[in-house]
C-alpha positions in Angstrom: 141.9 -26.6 -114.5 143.0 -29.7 -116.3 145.7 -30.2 -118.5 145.9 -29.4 -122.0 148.8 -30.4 -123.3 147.7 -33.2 -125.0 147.1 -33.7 -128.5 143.8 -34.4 -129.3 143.4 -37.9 -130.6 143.1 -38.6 -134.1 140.3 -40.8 -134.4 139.5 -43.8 -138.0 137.4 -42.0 -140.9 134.1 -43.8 -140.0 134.0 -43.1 -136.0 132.3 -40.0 -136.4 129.5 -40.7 -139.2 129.0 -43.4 -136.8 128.3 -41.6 -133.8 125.8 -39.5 -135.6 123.6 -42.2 -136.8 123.8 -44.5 -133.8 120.5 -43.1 -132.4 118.7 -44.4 -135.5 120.8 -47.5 -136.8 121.5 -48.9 -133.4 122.0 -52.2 -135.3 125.9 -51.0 -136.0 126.7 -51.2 -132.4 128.8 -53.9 -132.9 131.4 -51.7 -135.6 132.5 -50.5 -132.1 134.8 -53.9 -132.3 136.9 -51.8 -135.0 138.1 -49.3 -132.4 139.7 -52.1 -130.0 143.4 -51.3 -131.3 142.5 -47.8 -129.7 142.5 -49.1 -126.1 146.5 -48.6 -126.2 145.9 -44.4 -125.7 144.4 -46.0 -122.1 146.8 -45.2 -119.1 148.6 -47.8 -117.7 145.8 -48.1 -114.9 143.2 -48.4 -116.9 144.8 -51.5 -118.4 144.3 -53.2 -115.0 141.0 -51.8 -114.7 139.6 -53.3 -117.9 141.9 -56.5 -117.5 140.5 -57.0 -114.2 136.7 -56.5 -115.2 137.7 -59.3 -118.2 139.0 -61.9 -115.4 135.8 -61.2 -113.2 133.2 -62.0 -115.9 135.1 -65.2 -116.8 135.9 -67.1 -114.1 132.2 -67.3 -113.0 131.2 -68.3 -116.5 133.3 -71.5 -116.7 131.2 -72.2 -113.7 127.7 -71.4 -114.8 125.4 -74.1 -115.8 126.7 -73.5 -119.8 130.6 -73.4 -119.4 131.3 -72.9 -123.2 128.1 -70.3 -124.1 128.9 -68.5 -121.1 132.1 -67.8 -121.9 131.9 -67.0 -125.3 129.1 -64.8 -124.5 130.6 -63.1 -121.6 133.9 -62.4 -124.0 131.6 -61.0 -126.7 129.9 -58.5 -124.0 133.0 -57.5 -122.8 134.7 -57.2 -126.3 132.2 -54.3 -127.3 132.2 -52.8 -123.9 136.2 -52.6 -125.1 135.7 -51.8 -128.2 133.0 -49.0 -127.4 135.6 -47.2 -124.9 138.1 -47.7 -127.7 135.6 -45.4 -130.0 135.4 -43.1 -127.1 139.7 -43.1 -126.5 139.8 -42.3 -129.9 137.9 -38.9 -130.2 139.0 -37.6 -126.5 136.9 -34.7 -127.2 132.7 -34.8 -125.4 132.3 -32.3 -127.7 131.9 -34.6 -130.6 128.5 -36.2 -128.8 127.2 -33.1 -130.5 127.4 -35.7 -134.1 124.4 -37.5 -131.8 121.7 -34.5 -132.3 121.5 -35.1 -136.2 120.3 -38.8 -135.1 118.1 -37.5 -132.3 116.7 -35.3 -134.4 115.6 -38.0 -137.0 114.4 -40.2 -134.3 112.2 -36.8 -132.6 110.6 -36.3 -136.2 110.2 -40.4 -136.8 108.3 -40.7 -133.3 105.8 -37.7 -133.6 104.8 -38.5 -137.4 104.6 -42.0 -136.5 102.4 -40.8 -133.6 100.7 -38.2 -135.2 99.7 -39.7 -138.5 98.9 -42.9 -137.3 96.6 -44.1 -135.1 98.0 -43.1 -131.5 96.3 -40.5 -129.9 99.2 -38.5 -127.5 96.6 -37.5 -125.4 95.4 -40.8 -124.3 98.3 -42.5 -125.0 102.2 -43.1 -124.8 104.3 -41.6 -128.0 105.4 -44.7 -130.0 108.1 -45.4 -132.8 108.3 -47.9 -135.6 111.3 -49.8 -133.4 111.7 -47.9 -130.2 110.1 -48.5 -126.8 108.7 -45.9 -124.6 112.0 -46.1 -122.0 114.3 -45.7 -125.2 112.3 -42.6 -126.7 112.6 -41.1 -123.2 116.0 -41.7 -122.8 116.7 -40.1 -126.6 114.8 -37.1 -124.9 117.1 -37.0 -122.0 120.3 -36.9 -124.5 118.7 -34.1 -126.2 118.5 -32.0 -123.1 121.3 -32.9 -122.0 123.2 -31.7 -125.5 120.9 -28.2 -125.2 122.4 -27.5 -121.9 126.1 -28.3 -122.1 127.2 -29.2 -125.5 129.0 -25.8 -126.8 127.7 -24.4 -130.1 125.0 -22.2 -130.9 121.5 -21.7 -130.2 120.0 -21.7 -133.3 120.3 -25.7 -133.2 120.4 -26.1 -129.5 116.8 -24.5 -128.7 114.7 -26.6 -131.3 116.9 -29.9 -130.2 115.7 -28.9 -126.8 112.5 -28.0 -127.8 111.5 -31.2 -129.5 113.8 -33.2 -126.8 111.6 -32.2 -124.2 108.3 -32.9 -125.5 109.1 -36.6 -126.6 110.8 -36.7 -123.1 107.2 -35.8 -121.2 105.1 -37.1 -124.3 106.9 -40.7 -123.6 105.7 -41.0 -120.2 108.8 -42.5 -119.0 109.5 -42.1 -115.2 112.7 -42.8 -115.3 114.4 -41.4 -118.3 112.7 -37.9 -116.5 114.9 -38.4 -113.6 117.8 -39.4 -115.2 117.3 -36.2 -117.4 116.8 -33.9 -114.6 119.5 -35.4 -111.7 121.7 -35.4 -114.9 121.4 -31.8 -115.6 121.5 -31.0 -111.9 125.2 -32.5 -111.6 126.1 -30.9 -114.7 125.4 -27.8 -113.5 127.1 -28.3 -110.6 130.2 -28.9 -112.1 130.1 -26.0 -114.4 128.6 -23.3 -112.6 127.8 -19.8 -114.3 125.6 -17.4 -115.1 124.8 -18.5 -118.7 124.6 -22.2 -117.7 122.3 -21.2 -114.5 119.9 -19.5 -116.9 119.9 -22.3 -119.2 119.2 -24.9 -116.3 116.5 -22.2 -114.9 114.8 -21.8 -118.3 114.6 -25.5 -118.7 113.4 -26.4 -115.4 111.1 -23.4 -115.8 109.9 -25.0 -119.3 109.7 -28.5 -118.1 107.9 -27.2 -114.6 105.3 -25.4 -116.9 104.7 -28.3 -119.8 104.3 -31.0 -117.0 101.4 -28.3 -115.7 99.6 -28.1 -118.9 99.7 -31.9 -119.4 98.5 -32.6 -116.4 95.4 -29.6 -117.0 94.6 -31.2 -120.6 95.3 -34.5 -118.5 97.5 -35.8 -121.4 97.9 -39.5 -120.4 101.3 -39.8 -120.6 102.3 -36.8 -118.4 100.2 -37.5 -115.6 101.7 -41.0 -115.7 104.9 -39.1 -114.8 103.5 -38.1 -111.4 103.2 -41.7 -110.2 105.4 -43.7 -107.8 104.2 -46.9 -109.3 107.2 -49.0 -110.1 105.3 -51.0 -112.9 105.6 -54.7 -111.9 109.1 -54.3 -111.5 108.8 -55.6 -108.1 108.0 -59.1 -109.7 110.8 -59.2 -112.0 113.1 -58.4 -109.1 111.7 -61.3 -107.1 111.8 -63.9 -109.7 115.6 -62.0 -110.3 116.7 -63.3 -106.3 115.5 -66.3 -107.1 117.6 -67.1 -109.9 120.5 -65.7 -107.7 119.5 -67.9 -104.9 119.7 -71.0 -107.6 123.5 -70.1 -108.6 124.4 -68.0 -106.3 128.6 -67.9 -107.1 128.7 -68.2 -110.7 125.2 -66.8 -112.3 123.6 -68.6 -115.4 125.7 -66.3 -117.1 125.6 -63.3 -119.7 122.7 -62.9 -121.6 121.2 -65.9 -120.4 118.6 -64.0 -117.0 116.0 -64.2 -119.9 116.1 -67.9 -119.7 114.9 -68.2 -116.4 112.5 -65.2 -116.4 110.9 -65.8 -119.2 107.2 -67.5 -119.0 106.7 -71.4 -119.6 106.4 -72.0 -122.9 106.6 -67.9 -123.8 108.5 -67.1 -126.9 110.9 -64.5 -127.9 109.6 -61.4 -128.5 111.5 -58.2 -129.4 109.3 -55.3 -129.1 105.9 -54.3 -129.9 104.6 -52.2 -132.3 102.4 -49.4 -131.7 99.1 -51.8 -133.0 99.8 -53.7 -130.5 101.3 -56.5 -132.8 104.7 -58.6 -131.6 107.8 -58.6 -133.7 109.3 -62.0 -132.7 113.0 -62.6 -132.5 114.8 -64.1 -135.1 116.1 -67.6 -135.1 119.8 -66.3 -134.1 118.3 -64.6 -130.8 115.7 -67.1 -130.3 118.5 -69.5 -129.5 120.0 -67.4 -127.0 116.8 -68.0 -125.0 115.2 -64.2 -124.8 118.3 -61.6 -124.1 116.0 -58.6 -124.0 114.5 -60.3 -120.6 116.0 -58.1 -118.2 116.4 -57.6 -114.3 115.5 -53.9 -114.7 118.4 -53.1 -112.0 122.3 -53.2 -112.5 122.6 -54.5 -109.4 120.7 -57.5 -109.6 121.2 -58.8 -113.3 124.8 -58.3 -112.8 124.6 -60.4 -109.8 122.0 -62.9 -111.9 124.2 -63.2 -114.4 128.2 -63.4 -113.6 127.6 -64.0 -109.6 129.7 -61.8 -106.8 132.9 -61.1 -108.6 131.2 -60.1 -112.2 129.3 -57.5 -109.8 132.4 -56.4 -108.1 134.2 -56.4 -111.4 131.7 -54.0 -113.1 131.6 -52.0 -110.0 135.4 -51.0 -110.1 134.8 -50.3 -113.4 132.2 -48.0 -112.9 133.7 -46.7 -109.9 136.9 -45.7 -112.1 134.5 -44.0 -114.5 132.5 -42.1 -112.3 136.2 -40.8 -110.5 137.7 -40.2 -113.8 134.3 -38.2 -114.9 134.9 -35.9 -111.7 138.0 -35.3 -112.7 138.0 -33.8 -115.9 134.9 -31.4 -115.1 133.2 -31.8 -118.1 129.1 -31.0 -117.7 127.8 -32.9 -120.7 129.9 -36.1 -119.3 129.0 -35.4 -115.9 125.2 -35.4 -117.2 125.5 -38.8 -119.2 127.7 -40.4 -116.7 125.5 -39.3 -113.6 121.9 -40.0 -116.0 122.5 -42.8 -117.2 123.7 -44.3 -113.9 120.5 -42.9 -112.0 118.1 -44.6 -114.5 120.4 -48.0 -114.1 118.4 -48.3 -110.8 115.4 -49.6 -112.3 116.2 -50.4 -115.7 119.7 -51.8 -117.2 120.8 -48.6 -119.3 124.5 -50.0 -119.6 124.4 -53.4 -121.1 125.5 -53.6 -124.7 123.9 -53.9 -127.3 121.5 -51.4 -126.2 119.0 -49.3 -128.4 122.2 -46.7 -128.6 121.7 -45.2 -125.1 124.6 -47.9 -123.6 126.7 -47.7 -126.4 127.2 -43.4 -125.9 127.5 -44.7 -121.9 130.6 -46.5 -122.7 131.9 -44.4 -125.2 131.6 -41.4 -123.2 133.8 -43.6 -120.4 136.3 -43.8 -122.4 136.1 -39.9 -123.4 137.4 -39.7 -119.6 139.4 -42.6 -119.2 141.9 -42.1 -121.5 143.0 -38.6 -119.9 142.6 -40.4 -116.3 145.3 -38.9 -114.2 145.1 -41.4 -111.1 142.4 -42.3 -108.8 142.7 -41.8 -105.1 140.4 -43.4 -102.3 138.6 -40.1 -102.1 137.8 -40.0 -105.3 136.2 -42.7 -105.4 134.2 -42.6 -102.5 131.0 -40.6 -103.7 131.0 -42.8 -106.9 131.5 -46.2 -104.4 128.2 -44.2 -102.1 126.2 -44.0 -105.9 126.5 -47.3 -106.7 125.7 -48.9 -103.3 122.5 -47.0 -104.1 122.2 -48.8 -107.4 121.4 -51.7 -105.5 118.2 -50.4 -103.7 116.1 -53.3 -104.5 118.2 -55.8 -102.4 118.7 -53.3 -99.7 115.0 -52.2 -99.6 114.3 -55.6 -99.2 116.8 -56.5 -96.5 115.4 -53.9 -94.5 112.8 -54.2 -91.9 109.4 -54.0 -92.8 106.1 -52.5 -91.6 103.7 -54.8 -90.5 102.0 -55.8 -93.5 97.9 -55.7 -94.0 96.3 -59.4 -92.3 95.8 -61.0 -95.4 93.8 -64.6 -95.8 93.6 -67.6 -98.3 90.1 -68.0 -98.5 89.6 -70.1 -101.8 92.1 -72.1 -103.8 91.2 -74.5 -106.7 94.2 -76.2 -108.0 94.7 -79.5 -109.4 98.3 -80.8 -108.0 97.9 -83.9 -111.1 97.8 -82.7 -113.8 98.2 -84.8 -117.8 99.4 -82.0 -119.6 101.6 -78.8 -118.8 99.6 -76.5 -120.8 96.6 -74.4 -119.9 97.0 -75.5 -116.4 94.3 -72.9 -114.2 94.2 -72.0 -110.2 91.1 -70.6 -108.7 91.6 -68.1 -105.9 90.6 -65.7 -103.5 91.5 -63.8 -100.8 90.2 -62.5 -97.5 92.0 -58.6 -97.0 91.8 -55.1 -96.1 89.6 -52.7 -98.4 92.0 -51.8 -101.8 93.7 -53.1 -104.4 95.8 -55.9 -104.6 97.8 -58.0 -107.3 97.8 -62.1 -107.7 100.7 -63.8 -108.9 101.0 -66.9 -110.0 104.9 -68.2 -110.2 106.3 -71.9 -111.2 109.6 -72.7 -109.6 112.7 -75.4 -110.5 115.8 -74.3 -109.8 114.6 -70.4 -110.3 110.7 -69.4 -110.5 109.1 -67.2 -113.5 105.6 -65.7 -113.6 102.5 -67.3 -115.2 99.8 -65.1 -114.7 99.3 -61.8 -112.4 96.3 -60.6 -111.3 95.0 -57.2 -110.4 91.8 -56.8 -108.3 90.0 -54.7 -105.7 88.8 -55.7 -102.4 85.6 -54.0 -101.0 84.1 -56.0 -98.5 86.9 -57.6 -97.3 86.8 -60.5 -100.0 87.9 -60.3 -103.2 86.3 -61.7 -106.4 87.6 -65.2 -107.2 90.3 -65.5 -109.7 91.5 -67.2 -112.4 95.2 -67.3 -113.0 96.3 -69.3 -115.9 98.7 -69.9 -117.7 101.3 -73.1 -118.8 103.9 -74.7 -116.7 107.2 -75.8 -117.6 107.0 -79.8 -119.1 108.3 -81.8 -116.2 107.7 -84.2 -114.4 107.8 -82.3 -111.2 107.2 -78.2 -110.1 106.5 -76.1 -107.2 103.8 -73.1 -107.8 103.8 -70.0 -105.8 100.7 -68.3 -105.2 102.1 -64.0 -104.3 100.2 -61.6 -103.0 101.6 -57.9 -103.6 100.0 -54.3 -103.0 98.1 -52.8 -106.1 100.8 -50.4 -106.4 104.5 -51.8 -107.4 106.7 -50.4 -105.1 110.2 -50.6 -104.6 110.0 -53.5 -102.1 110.1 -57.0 -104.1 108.9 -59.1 -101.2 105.2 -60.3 -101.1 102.5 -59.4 -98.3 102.1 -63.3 -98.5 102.8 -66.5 -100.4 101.2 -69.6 -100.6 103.1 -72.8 -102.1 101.8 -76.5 -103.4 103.4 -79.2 -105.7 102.1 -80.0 -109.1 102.8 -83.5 -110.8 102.7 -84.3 -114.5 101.3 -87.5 -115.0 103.2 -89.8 -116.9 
């Protein structure tokens, strides 16, 4: 049992409306700076922690290839991170994430109307939300199971928040925020075992088990999604990520800036889109930050993209020390959001602030456990140290050995290498390969490459059709193209079955 001896923190007036309507008004992340005077409730230890995780993100930025906007980003990241754990210091208590179901709630009802009464048909297609992607409504979904399971109170508000957070959890088709949701559960339970707890756990699993039958029976489109392996083009981002390591590989281009060098030539901000299909392009202020939201879709990696080896390492004592201090105090709903939100940081980046809400409760939760941390010991930290290594799966899938991949063949390529303009510039292709389906990629590389144009064909006869991958380039005088050739299905292996490379000149 742990100690209980301590006064529960008093935490500011406006700390717990707050936390209620995060889910919806994610926009007031950044009140999170209020709560930095809390950080002094944080052990002594902690103090190191945090300082050291500070030091670690700006050293390499006063080496990245913008000093000045490094740094000052880097310090603004790491100031809400503070401030965040500050907001968590202050209320001590997990039971206060209960505040988050009145947001979840409005954000189930927003989703399904929006769905419902518009012109998206949840049987063909993914549920949508005015502002929210697919991923994020997942992820709300995984919060509200997670609050049905192990948040105490009673069960007349628990079974319809679990009700409606498990059908916008299947009905969003997300892959990830299922796992997260389920391996989250799973280590909550085993923290807190019981017979009320078991049958709760049973009765979900039995519920989820049973819904992901029907959906599949009324083949509802985005339940049966949940079935596939199929990393979705991931594998491509985290390509065009090691490149952009490889290009600074000490210092990274710095925080917020991997959207820089993985966006498209000539591409322009965009922030989500809408259900119709329609863009919502950044505004001016984010514009010039050169498209944030472009992530590496793995902790791992756009840690490493962004702040080099010692940002990575910094971040990882930090989450090591969270993990440790999450162990230690026991408590199922952290252990669910700590563990959850780390699993679904393997392929997408669930802990970088500002997030739509998701990393913000990540971070306050930490600092639920943090500030009643009562020392950390190399066993402790061990298991946490083994979950993050597998964080990194991408680069150690692709530093292992691989099976012999299918004979592929160049058979066609059309591609000017002078060019008088940078725009609209067009390759003709085609390949010679086994019977299935394969995936073009066309890449531009300076010091790091991005995509142009992908591909997705079939091969019959072993040829494929020819091609056309277009696209613009960047506007200088000099670039390398990269012709990839990938499986049909993204896997979790970023390296191509084959590459072909030429040199494309702007004329003057």
């Amino acid at each position: 049992m742990h100690a209980t001896s301590k006064a529960r923190p008093t935490s500011a007036f406006w700390i717990r409306p707050w936390l209620a309507v995060l889910p919806v008004l994610y926009v007031i992340s950044p009140l999170a700076l209020l709560a930095l005077p809390q950080l002094k409730r944080l052990p002594r230890i902690i103090w190191w922690v945090l300082g050291f995780y500070a030091v670690s993100q700006q050293i390499p930025a006063l080496f990245a290839p913008e000093p000045l906007l490094a740094s000052v980003l880097a310090l603004a990241r790491t100031l809400l991170m503070f401030g965040l754990i500050g907001v968590g210091g202050s209320l001590g208590q997990v039971a206060d994430l209960r505040r988050l179901g009145w947001g979840l709630l409005i954000v189930y009802a927003t989703a399904l109307a929006y769905s419902l009464l518009g012109s998206t048909d949840i049987l063909i297609s993914r549920l949508n939300h005015p502002y929210m992607t697919p991923i994020t409504l997942g992820l709300t979904g995984a919060f509200g199971v997670w609050l049905t399971l192990f948040a105490p109170g009673k069960l007349v508000w628990r079974v319809p928040l679990g009700v409606l957070a498990l059908s916008v959890l299947l009905l969003s088709g997300s892959r990830g925020p299922l796992a997260a949701a389920l391996l989250g559960a799973v280590a909550g339970f085993m923290i807190r075992q019981g017979r009320r707890v078991a049958a709760g756990v049973a009765a979900g699993v039995a519920l989820l088990a049973g819904s992901f039958y029907l959906g599949q029976r009324l083949e509802v489109s985005a339940i049966t999604r949940l079935g596939s392996a199929d990393t979705t083009g991931r594998d491509v981002i985290w390509f065009n990520t090691l490149s952009v390591i490889r290009s600074e590989p000490w210092s990274g281009v710095g925080s917020y800036r991997l959207g820089t060098r993985l966006a498209s030539p000539g591409g322009n901000c965009e922030l989500f889109a809408s259900a119709s299909g329609e863009v919502q392009a950044c505004p001016n202020w984010v514009t010039s930050l050169g498209n944030p939201w472009l992530i590496a879709h793995n902790i791992s990696l756009q840690q490493l993209a962004e702040t080099g080896p010692l940002g990575l390492l910094g971040l990882f004592v930090l989450l090591v020390t969270v993990a440790a201090a999450t162990l230690q105090r026991r408590d199922p709903l952290a252990v669910a959001v700590i563990s959850g939100l780390l699993v679904a940081t393997a392929n997408d980046n669930t802990l970088l602030v500002p997030s739509p809400f998701f990393a913000e409760v990540f971070w306050v939760v930490a600092g639920m456990q943090l500030v009643r941390l009562q020392g950390v010991g190399w066993g402790t930290g061990v298991l946490p140290a083994m979950l993050l290594l597998l964080l990194s799966f991408p680069l150690l899938v692709s530093a292992l050995p691989a099976t012999a991949p299918p004979v592929t063949r160049l058979t066609l390529l059309n591609a000017l290498t002078n060019i008088k303009r940078s725009s609209d510039y067009t390759a003709f292709v085609q390949f010679g390969a086994p019977p299935g389906r394969y995936r073009a990629v066309l890449r531009s590389c300076l010091a790091s490459c991005s995509t142009i144009s992908t591909a997705v064909f079939s091969v019959v006869d072993e040829t494929s059709p020819v091609l056309h991958l277009s696209g613009n380039l960047y506007p200088v005088a000099r670039q390398r193209l990269e012709l990839l050739l990938y499986p049909g299905k993204a896997g979790a292996r970023s390296l191509p079955i084959a590459k072909h490379t030429w040199t494309v000149q702007v004329q003057p």
